[in-house]
C-alpha positions as CSV (number, residue, x, y, z in Angstrom):
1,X,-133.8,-162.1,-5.5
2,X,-134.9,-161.5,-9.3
3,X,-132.5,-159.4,-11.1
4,X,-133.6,-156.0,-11.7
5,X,-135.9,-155.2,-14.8
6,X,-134.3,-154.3,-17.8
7,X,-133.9,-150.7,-19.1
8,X,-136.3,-149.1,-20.9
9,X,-134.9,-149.0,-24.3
10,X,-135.0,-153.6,-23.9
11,X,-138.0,-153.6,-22.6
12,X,-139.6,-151.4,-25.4
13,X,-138.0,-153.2,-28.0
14,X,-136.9,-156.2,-26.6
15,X,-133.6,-155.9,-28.8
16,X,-131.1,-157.4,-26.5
17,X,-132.8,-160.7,-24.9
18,X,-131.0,-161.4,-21.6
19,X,-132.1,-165.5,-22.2
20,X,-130.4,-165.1,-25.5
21,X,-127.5,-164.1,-24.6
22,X,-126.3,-166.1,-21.9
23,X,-127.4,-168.8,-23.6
24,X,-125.1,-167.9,-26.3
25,X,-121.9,-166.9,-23.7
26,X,-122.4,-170.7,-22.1
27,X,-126.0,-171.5,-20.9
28,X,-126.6,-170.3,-17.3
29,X,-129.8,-169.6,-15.9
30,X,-130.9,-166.5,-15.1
31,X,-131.0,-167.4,-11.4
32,X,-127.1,-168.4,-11.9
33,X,-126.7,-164.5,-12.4
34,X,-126.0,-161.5,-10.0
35,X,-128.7,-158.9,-9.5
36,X,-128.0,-156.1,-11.0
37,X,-126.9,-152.8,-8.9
38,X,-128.8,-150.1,-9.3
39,X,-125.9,-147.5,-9.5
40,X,-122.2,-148.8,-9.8
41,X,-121.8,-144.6,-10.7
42,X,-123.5,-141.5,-11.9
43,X,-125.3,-143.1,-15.3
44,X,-126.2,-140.8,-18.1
45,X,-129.2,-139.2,-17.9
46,X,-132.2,-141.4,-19.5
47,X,-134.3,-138.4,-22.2
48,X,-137.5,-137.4,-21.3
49,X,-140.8,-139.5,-22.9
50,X,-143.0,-136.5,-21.9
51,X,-143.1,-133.4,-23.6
52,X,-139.6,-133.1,-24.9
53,X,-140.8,-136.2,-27.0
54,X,-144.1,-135.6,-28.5
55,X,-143.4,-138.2,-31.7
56,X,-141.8,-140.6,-29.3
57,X,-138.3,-141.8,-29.2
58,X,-135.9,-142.2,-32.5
59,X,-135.5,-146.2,-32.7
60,X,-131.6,-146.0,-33.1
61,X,-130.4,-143.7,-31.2
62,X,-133.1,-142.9,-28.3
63,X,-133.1,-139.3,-28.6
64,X,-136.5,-137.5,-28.7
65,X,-137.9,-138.0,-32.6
66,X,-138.2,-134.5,-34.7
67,X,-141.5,-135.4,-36.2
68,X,-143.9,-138.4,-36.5
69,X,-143.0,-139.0,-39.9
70,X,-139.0,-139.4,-38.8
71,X,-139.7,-141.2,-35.8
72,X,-141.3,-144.0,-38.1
73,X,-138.8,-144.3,-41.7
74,X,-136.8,-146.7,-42.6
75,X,-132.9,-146.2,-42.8
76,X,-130.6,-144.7,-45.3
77,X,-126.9,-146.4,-45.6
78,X,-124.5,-145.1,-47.4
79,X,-120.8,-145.9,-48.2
80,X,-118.3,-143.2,-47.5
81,X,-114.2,-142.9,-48.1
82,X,-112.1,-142.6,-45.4
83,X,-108.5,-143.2,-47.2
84,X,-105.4,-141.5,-48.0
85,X,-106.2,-139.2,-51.5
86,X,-109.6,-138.9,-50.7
87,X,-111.2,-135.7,-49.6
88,X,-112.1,-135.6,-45.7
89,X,-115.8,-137.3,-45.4
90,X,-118.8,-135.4,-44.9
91,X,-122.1,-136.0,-43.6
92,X,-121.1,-138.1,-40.8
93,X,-122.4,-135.5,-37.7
94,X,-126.5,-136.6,-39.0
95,X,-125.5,-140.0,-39.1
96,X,-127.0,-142.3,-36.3
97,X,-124.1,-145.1,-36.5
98,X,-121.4,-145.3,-38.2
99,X,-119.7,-148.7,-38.8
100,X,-115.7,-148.4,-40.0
101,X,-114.3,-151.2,-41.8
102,X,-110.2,-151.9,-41.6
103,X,-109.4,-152.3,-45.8
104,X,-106.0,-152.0,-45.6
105,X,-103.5,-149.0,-43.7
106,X,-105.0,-145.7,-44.2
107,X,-107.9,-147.0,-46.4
108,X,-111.0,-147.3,-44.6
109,X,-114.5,-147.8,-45.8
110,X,-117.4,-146.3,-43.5
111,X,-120.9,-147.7,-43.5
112,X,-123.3,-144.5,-42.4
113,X,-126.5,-145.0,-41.4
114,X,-129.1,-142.3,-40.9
115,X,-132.9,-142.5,-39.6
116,X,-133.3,-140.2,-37.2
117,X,-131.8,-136.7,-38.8
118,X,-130.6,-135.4,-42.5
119,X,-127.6,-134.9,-44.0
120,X,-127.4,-132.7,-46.8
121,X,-124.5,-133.6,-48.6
122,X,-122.7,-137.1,-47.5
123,X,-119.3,-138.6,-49.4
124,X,-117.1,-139.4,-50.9
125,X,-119.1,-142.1,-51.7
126,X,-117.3,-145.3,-51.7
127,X,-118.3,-148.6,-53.7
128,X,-120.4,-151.7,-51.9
129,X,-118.9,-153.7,-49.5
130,X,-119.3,-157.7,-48.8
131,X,-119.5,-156.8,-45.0
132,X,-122.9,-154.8,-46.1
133,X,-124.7,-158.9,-46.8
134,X,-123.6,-159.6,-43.4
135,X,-124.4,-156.0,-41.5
136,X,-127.5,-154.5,-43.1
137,X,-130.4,-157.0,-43.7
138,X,-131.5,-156.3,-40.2
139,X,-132.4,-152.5,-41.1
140,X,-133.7,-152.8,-44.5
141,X,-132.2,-149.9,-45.3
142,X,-131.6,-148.0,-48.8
143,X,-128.1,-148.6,-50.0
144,X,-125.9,-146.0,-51.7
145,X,-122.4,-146.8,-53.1
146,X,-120.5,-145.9,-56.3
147,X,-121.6,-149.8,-57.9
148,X,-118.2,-150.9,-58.3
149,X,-116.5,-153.9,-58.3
150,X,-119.8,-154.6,-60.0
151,X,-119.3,-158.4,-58.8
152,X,-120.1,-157.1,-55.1
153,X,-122.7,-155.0,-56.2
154,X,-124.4,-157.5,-57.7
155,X,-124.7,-159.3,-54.2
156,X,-126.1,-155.9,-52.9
157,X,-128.7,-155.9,-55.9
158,X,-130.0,-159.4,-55.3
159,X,-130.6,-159.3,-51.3
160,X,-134.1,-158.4,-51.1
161,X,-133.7,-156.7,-47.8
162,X,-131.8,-154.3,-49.2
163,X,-133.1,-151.8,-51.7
164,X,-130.2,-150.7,-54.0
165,X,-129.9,-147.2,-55.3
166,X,-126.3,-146.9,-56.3
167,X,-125.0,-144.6,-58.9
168,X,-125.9,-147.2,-61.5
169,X,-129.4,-147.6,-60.4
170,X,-130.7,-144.1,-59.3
171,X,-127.8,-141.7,-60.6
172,X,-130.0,-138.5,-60.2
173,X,-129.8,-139.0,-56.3
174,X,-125.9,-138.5,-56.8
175,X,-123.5,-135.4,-57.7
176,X,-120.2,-135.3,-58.8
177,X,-117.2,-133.1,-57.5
178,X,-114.2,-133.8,-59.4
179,X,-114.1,-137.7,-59.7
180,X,-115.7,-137.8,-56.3
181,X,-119.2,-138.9,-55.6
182,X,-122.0,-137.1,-53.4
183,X,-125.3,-137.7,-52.1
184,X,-127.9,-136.5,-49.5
185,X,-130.6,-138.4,-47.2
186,X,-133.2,-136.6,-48.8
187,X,-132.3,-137.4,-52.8
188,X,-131.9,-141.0,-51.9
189,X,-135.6,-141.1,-50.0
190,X,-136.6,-139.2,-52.9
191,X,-135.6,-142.2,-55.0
192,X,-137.0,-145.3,-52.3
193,X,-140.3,-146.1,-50.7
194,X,-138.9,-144.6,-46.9
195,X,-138.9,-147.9,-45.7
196,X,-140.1,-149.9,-42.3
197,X,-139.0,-148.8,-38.9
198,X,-135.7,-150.6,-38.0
199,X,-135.0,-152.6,-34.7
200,X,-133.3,-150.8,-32.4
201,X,-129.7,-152.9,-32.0
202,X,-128.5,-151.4,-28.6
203,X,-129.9,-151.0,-25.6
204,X,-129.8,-147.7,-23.5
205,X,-129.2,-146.7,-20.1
206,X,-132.5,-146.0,-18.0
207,X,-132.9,-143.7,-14.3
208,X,-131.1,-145.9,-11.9
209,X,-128.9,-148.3,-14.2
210,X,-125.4,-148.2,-15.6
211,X,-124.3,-148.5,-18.6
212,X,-122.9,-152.1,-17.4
213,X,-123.3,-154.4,-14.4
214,X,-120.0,-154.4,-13.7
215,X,-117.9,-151.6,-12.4
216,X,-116.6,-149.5,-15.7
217,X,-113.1,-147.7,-15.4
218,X,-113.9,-143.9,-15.5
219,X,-112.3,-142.9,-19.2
220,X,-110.6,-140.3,-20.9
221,X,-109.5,-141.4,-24.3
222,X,-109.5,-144.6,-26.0
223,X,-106.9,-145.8,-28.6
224,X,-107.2,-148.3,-31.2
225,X,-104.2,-149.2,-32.3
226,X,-104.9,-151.0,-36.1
227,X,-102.5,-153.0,-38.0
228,X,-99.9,-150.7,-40.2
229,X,-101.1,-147.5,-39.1
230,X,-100.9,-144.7,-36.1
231,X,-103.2,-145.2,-33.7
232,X,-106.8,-143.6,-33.3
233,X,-108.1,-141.7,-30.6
234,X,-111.0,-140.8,-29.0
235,X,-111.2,-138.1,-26.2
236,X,-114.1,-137.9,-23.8
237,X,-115.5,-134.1,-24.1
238,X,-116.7,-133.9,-20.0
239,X,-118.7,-130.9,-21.2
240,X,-120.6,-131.9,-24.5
241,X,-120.6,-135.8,-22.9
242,X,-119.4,-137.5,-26.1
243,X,-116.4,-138.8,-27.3
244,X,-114.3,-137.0,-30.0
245,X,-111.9,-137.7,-33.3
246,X,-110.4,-135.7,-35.6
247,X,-109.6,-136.8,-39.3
248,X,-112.4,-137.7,-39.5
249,X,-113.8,-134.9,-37.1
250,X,-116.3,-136.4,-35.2
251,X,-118.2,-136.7,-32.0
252,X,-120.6,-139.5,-30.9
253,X,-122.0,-140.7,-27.5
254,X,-120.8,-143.7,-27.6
255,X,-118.1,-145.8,-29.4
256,X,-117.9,-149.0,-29.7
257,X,-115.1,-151.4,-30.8
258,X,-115.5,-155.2,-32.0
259,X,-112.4,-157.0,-32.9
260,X,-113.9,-159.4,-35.8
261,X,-111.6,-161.6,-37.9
262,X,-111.5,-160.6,-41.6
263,X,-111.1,-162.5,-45.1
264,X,-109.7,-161.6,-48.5
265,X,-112.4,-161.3,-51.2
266,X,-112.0,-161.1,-55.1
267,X,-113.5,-158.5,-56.4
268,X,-114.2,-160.5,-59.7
269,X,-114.2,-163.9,-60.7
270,X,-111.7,-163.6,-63.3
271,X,-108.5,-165.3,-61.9
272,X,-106.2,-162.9,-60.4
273,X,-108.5,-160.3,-59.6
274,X,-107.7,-158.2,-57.0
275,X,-109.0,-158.4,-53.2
276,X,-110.3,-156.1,-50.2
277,X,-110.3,-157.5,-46.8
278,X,-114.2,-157.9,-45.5
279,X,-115.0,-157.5,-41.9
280,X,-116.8,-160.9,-40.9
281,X,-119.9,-159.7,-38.4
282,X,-121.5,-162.9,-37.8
283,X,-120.4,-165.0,-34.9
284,X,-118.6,-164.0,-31.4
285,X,-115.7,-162.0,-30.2
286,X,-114.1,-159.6,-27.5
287,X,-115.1,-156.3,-27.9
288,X,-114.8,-152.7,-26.0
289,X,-117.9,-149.9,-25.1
290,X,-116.5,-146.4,-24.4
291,X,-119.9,-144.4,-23.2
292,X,-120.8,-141.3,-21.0
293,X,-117.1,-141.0,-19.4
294,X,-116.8,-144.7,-18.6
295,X,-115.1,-148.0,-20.6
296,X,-115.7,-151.5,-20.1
297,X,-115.1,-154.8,-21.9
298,X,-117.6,-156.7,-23.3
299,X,-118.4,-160.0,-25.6
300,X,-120.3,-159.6,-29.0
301,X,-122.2,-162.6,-30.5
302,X,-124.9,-162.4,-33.8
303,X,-125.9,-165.1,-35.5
304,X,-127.2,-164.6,-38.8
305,X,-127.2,-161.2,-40.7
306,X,-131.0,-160.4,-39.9
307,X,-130.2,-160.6,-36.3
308,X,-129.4,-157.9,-33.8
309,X,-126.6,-158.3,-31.9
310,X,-126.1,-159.4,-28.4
311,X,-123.0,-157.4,-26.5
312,X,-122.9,-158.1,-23.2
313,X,-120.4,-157.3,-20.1
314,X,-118.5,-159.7,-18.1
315,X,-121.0,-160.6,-16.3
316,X,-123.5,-161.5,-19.1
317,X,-125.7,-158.7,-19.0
318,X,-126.7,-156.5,-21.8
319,X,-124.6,-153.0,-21.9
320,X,-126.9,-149.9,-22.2
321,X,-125.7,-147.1,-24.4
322,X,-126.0,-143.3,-23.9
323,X,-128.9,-142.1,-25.9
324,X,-127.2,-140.4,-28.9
325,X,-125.1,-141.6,-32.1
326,X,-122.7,-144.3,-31.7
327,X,-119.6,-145.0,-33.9
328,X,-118.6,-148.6,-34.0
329,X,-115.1,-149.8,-35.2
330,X,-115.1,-153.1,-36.5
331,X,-110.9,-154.1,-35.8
332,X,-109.3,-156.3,-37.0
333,X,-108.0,-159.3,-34.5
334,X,-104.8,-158.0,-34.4
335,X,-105.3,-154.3,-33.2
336,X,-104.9,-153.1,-29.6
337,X,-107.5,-151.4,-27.9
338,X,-106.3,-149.6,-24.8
339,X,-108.2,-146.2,-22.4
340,X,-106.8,-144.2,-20.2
């Protein structure tokens, strides 16, 4: 027996090749594998591609598109504070992902990324990252940070698949509050050609499949314990269907936890410069997917920065989000990941 035909997020994009990735978890065939159950329990619901979605589906999240012109722009990513001194982040409910970087105890760095909806005001802006070489190529997206340590910004500037417009470069798309930085999605189009479409980087559930092809634990919270610092929690909202955090407050469909190793980077050249910790993105590791009520663990493998990645269950197949925004923790080696 054949295993059952991937969802319909994979097979419209083909952004999560089966082949690839168990090649990459050890080589089996594809006749080595399972089939896949149909139902291991109630999946989320797959959205309409009828009339609810006249301009198709939004590539990154799945959701019904607003208008043609959305359902086809490129990406916006912009670099927000989430640290101890810093006013509480805004603009993170229009984001479609959100990646969180570990810096150091109570100073985080979020990467958000925006396609499918607006955010009106988004910040406090935070400075470019190195993890940003390794994690954005693959959407193309505009790039908004504060420009300092200029030695990582120049990186940033020099990648052509990235199209910089910092505070040095396009400082009309910014405002300031204070000593704070500010931005919107629609100043920092204003100031970028709006881009290609981006690849879709997750799959998503379809009618009759799970989320995994395993059974998932049925979930009510997830904690990520990080090095130096309480831990953070998610709660499962039964009658919104997404998981919830406060500080920042947020809610997302899905969240999504990769425990990558990380490396102490200058920020100049100039000998005894400081250094931030960068999140390494490229290569394999454990990871966790917290979606629709259910958790499960799961493998993560990329292999350059313009490649999507592969996360896959236990058994090697791809997991299959919920349709809707996904926050994805990239923790450190050392933290504890634990759902109840």
């Amino acid at each position: 027996m054949s295993p059952a035909p991937p969802p319909r997020g994979v097979r419209r994009r083909a952004v999560l090749s089966l082949a690839a990735a168990v090649a990459l978890l050890g080589g089996c065939s594809d006749a080595s594998k399972p089939t896949l159950p149909a139902v291991l329990s109630a999946p989320p619901s797959a959205p309409s591609t009828g009339p609810a979605a006249p301009f198709g589906l939004a590539p990154l999240t799945d959701l019904p598109a607003p208008s043609a012109q959305v359902a086809s722009r490129g990406v916006v990513a912009v670099a927000v504070l989430l640290k101890s001194g810093a006013p509480a982040p805004v603009g993170l409910d229009a984001a479609d992902y959100v990646f969180e970087e570990v810096q150091g105890a109570h100073n985080h760095r979020l990467v958000a990324i925006y396609q499918s909806r607006d955010a009106a005001r988004v910040g406090p802006v935070a400075g470019p990252g190195m993890v940003d070489l390794r994690l954005l190529p693959v959407l193309r997206p505009i790039t908004a940070n504060d420009g300092q340590p200029e030695r990582f910004a120049k990186r940033l500037h020099a990648n052509t698949s990235l199209v910089d417009r910092s505070y040095p470069v396009a400082a009309a798309a910014y405002q300031k509050s204070g000593t704070w930085l500010y931005t919107s999605t629609a100043a920092l189009y204003s100031h970028a050609p709006a881009g290609a479409t981006p690849p879709n980087i997750f799959a998503f559930v379809a009618p009759g499949l799970h989320m995994t092809s395993v059974v998932a634990r049925a979930t009510t919270s997830v904690s990520i314990a990080l090095p130096g610092e309480a831990a953070q929690v998610w709660k499962y909202d039964t009658a919104k269907g997404v998981f919830t955090r406060t500080s920042p407050d947020v809610s997302v469909a899905n969240v999504l936890v990769l425990n990558v190793p990380y490396e102490s980077i200058p920020t100049s050249n100039k000998p005894g410069a400081p250094a931030v910790a960068s999140a390494n993105v490229v290569g394999m590791g454990s990871c966790l997917i917290a979606s629709a009520g259910f958790s499960a663990p799961c493998t993560w493998s990329r292999t350059k920065s313009q490649a999507v990645p592969n996360i896959v269950d236990s058994s090697g197949f791809p997991v299959r989000l919920a349709p809707g925004p996904t926050w994805i923790v990239l923790a450190p080696t050392a933290s504890k990941t634990t759902t109840e």
